[in-house]
C-alpha positions as CSV (number, residue, x, y, z in Angstrom):
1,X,-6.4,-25.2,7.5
2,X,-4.7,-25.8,10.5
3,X,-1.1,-27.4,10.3
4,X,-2.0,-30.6,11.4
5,X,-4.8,-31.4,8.4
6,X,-2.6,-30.0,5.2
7,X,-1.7,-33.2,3.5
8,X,1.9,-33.8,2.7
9,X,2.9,-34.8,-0.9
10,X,5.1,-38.1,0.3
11,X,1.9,-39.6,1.7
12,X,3.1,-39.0,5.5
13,X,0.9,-37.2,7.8
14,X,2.5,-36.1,11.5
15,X,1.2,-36.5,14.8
16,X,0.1,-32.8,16.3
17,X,4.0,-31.7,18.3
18,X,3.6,-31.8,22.2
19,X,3.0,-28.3,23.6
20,X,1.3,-26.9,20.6
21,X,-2.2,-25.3,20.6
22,X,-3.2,-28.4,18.4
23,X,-1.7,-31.0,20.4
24,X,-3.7,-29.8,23.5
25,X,-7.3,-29.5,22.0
26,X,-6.9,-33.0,20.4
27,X,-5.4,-34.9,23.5
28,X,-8.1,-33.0,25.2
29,X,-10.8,-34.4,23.0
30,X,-9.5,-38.0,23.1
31,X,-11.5,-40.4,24.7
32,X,-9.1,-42.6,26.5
33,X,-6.5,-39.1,27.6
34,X,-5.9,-37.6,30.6
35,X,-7.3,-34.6,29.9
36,X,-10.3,-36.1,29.0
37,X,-11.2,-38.1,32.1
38,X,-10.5,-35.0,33.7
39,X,-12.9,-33.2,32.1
40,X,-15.6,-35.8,32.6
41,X,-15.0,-35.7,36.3
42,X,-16.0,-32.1,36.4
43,X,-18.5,-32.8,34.4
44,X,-20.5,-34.8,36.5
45,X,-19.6,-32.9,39.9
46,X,-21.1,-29.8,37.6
47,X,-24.4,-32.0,37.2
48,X,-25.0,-33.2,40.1
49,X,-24.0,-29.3,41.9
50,X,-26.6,-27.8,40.0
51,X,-29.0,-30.4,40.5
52,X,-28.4,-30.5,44.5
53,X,-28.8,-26.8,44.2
54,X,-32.2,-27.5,42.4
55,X,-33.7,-29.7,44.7
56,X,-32.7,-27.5,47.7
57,X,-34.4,-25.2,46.6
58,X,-37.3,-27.0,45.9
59,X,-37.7,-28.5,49.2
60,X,-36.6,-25.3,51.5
61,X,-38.0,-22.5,49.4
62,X,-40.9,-23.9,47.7
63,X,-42.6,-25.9,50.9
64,X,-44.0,-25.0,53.9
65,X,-41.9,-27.2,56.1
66,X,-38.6,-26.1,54.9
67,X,-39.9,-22.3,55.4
68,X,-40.9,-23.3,58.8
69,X,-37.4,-24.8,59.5
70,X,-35.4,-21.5,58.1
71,X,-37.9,-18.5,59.7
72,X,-37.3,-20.8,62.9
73,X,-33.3,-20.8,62.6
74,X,-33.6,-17.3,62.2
75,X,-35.6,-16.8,65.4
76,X,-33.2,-19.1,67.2
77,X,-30.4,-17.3,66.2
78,X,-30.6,-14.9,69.5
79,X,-29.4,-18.4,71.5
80,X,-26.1,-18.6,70.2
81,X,-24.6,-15.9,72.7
82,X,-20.9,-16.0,71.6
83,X,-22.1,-15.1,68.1
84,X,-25.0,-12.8,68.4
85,X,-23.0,-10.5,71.3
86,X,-19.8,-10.5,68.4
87,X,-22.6,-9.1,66.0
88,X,-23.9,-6.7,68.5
89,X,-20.6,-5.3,69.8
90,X,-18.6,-5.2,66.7
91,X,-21.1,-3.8,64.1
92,X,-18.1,-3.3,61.6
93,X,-17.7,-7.0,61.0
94,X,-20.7,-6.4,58.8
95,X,-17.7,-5.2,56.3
96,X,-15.4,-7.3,56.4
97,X,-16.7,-9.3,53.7
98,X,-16.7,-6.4,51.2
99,X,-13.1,-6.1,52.7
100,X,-11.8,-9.6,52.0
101,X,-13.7,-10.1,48.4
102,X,-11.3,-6.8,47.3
103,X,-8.1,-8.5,49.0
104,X,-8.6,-12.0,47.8
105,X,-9.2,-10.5,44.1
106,X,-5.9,-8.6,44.4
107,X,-4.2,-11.5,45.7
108,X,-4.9,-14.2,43.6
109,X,-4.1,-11.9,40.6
110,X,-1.2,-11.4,41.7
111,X,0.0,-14.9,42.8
112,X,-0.9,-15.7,39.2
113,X,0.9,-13.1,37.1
114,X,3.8,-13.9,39.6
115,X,3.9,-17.3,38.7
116,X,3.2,-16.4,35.0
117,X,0.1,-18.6,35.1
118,X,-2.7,-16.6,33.2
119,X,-4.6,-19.2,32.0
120,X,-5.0,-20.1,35.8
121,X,-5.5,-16.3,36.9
122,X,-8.5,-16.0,34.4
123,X,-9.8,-19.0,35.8
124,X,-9.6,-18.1,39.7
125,X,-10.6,-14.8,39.5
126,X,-13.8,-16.0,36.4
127,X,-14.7,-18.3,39.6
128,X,-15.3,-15.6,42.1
129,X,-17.0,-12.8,40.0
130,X,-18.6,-15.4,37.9
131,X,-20.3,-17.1,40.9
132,X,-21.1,-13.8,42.8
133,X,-22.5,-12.6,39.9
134,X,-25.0,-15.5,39.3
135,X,-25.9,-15.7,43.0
136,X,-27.0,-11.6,42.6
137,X,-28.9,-12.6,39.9
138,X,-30.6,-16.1,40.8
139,X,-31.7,-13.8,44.5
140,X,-33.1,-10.9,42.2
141,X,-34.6,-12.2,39.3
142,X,-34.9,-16.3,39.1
143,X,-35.2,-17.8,42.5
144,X,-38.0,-16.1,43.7
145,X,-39.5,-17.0,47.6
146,X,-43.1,-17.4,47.9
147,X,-44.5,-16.9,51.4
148,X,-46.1,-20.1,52.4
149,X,-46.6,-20.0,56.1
150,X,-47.9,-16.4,56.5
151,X,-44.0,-15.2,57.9
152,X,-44.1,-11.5,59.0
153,X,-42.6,-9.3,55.8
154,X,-39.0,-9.6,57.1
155,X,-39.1,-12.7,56.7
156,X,-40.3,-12.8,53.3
157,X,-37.4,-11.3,51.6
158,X,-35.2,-13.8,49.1
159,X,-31.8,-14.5,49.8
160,X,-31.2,-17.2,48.1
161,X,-28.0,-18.6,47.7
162,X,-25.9,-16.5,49.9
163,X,-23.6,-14.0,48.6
164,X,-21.5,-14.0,51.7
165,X,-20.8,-17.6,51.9
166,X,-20.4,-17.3,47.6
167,X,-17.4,-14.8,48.0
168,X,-15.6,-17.0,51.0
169,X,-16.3,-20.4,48.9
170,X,-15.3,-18.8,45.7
171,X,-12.1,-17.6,47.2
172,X,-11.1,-20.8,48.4
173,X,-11.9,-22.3,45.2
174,X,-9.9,-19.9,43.1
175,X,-7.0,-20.0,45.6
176,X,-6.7,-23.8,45.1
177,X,-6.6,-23.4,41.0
178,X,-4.0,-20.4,41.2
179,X,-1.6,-21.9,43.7
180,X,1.1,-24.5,43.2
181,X,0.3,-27.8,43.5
182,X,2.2,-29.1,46.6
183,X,0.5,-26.1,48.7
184,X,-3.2,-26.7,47.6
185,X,-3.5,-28.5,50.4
186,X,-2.7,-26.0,52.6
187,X,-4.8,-23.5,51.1
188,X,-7.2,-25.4,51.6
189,X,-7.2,-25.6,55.0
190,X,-6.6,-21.6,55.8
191,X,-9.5,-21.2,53.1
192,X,-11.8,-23.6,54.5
193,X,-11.8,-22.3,58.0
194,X,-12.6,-18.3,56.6
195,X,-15.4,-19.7,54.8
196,X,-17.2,-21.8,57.7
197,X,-16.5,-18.5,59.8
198,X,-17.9,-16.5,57.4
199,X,-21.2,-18.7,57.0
200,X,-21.4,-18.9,60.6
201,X,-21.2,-15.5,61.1
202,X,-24.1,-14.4,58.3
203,X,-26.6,-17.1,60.1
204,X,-25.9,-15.8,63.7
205,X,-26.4,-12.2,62.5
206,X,-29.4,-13.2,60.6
207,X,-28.6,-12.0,57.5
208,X,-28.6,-15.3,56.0
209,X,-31.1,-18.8,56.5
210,X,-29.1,-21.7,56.9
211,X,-30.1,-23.2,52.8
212,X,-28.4,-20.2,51.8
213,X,-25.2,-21.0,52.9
214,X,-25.6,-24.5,51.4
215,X,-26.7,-23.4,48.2
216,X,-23.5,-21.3,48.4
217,X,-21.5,-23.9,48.4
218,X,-23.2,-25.5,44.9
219,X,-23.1,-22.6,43.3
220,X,-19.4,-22.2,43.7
221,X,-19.2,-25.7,42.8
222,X,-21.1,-25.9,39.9
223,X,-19.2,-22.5,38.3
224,X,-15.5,-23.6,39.4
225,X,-16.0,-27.6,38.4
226,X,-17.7,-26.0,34.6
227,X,-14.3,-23.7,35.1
228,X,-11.5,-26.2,35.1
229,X,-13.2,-28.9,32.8
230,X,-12.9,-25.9,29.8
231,X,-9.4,-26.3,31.2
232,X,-9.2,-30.2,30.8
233,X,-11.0,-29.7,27.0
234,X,-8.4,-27.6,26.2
235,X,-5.9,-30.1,27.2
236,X,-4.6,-27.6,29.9
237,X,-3.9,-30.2,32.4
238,X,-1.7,-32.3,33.4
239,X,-1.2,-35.6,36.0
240,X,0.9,-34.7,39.1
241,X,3.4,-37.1,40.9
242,X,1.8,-39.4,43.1
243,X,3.6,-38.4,46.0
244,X,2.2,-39.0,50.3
245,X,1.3,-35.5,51.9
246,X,1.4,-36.4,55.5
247,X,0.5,-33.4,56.9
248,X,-2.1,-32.5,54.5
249,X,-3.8,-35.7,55.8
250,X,-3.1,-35.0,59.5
251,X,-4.0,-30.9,59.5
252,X,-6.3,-30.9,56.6
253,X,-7.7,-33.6,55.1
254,X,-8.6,-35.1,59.1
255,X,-10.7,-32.3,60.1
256,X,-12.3,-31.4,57.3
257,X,-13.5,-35.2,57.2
258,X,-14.4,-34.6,60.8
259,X,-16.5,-31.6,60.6
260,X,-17.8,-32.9,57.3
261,X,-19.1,-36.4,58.9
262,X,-20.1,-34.3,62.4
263,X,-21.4,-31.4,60.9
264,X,-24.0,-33.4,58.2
265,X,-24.8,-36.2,61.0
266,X,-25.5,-33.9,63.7
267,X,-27.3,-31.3,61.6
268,X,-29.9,-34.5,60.2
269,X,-30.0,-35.9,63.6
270,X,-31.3,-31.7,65.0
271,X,-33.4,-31.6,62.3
272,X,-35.2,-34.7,62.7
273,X,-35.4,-33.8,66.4
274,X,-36.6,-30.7,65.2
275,X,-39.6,-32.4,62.8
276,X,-40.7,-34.4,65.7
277,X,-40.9,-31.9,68.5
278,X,-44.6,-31.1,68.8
279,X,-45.6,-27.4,68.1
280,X,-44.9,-25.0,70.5
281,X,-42.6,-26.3,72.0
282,X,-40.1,-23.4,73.3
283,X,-36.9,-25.3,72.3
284,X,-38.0,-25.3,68.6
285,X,-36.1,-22.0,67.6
286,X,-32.5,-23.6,69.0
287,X,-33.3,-26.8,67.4
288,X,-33.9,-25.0,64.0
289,X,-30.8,-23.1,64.5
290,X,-28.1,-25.9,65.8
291,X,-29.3,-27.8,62.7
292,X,-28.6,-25.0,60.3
293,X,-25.4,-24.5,61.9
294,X,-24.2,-27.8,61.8
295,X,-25.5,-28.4,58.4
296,X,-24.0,-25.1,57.2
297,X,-20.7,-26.3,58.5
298,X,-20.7,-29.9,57.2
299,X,-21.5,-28.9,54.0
300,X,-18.8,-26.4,53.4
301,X,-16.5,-29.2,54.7
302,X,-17.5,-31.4,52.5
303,X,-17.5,-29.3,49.7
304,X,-13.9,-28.1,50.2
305,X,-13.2,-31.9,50.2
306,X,-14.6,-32.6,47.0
307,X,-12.8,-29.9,45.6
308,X,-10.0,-31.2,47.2
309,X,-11.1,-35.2,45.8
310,X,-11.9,-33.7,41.6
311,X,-8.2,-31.8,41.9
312,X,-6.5,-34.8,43.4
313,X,-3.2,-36.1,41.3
314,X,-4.3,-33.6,38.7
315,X,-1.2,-30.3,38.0
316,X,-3.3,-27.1,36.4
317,X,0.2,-26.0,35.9
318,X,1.6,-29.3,34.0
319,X,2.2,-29.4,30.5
320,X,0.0,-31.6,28.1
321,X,0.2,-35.9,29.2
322,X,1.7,-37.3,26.4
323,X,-0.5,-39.1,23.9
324,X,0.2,-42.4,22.1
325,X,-2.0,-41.6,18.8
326,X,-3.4,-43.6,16.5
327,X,-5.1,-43.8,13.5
328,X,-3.7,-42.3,9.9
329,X,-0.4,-41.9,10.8
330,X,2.5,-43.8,8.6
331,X,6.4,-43.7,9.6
332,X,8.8,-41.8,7.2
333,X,10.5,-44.7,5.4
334,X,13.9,-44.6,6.6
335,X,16.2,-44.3,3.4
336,X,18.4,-47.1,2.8
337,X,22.6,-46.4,2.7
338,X,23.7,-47.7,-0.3
């Protein structure tokens, strides 16, 4: 019986003590706490991840059209001259993934046994083998890709989501749970713009279709938001003072907005362009592939804002909110001096 439920002979039974194991998993559990609303924020942006991830799927896996769309990104790929000659003269950029996915490991580990944070280590580094791991497995053994349109047999092969884009959006998202809170911001915005290279990159060297990328992105989502609300049950979080981050706003939060807003409206506006171009039409494959791009881009943009949005006022390093409690707890009489 844990401390908190042995009864006490004088009839008074004591709040759980701040800091305590107790006190966290309670305030955690409380409906009206902190910790609580925190948790049922991730909560939802875990939902609705893995349900965006399901209906992408759905619609550019399992139809015709959206296999159309992706097999003609891929042939459109050859357009995009700054990128394609990079992949054709530097062939070793082909490891730099690998590379990074090592580095970033080591360095988040140890910017959280630096800062004594192992909770928050766990966490980051669960998030990036956690969400590579499932991506391995969803291309391997779950999401399968039926040919639909007759595509030649290179075409055929599943990669769905990417593992590329899963390492770089993983990273970010373990970097932002492991660092202090006043320089999230910032890690945000070095993070964000390896990951959108790193998507680009896979799509212009053909590695990866553009709904890849995107389902990337969910994933990541999905495992880091299910992450840190096991965090908030556990009443391991904490508000953070509501202070103005100028340049967070002016160097981070701007252009990710930007590239978010240009990114998803341009990429609809291609693909709808593409949809209506009758077929045959030579400019089909460059269509296809400025969409994905664009799309590709948005979405990590606005994924790293939503990350960005769920983490906003809350400290992963802050001690339990205090908790007014009610219910069955009576004051000591105070003793009378006679």
């Amino acid at each position: 019986m844990a401390p908190f439920d042995r009864p006490r002979t004088d009839g008074f039974t004591p709040p759980p003590a701040p800091g305590t194991w107790w006190y966290a998993a309670v305030a955690g559990e409380a409906a009206d706490s902190f910790c609580a609303r925190v948790r049922k924020r991730m909560q939802a942006a875990f939902l609705g991840s893995v349900g965006l991830l399901a209906v992408l799927y759905a619609a550019l896996v399992l139809t015709a059209t959206g296999q159309r769309w992706e097999n003609a990104a891929l042939a459109g790929r050859v357009t995009d001259e700054t990128l394609a000659a990079a992949h054709q003269t530097n062939p070793a950029l082909r490891y730099v993934t690998l590379s990074s996915l090592a580095v970033a490991l080591v360095v988040l580990t140890l910017i959280g046994v630096l800062r004594r944070r192992y909770a928050l280590t766990a966490v980051a580094l669960a998030t990036v083998t956690g969400s590579l791991l499932l991506a391995e497995l969803l291309q391997e053994f779950v999401l399968g890709r039926p040919d639909l349109v007759g595509a030649p047999p290179h075409l055929v092969d599943n990669t769905f989501p990417s593992g590329h884009t899963t390492i770089a959006m993983s990273v970010m998202f373990g970097l932002l749970v492991v660092v202090p809170f006043r320089m999230r911001g910032l890690a945000a915005g070095l993070c964000a713009l390896w990951a959108t290279a790193v998507g680009a990159y896979t799509l212009a060297a053909g590695w990866h279709r553009p709904g890849d990328a995107i389902g990337a992105d969910l994933l990541v989502l999905a495992v880091g938001c299910g992450l840190v609300g096991m965090l908030a049950r556990r009443g391991r979080v904490a508000p953070a003072p509501r202070r103005r981050f100028p340049l967070r706003a002016l160097f981070v939060t701007g252009p990710l907005a930007g590239v978010a807003v240009l990114g998803l409206g341009g990429g609809l506006v291609l693909l709808l362009d593409y949809l209506l171009t009758a077929t045959g039409d030579p400019s089909l494959p460059r269509l296809a592939y400025q969409a994905g791009q664009a799309l590709a881009a948005g979405t990590g943009a606005a994924a790293t804002l939503l990350v960005l949005a769920l983490l906003r006022h809350v400290d992963l390093d802050g001690r339990p909110v205090p908790y007014r409690w009610t219910g069955p707890f009576t004051e000591e009489p105070e003793e009378e001096i006679s």
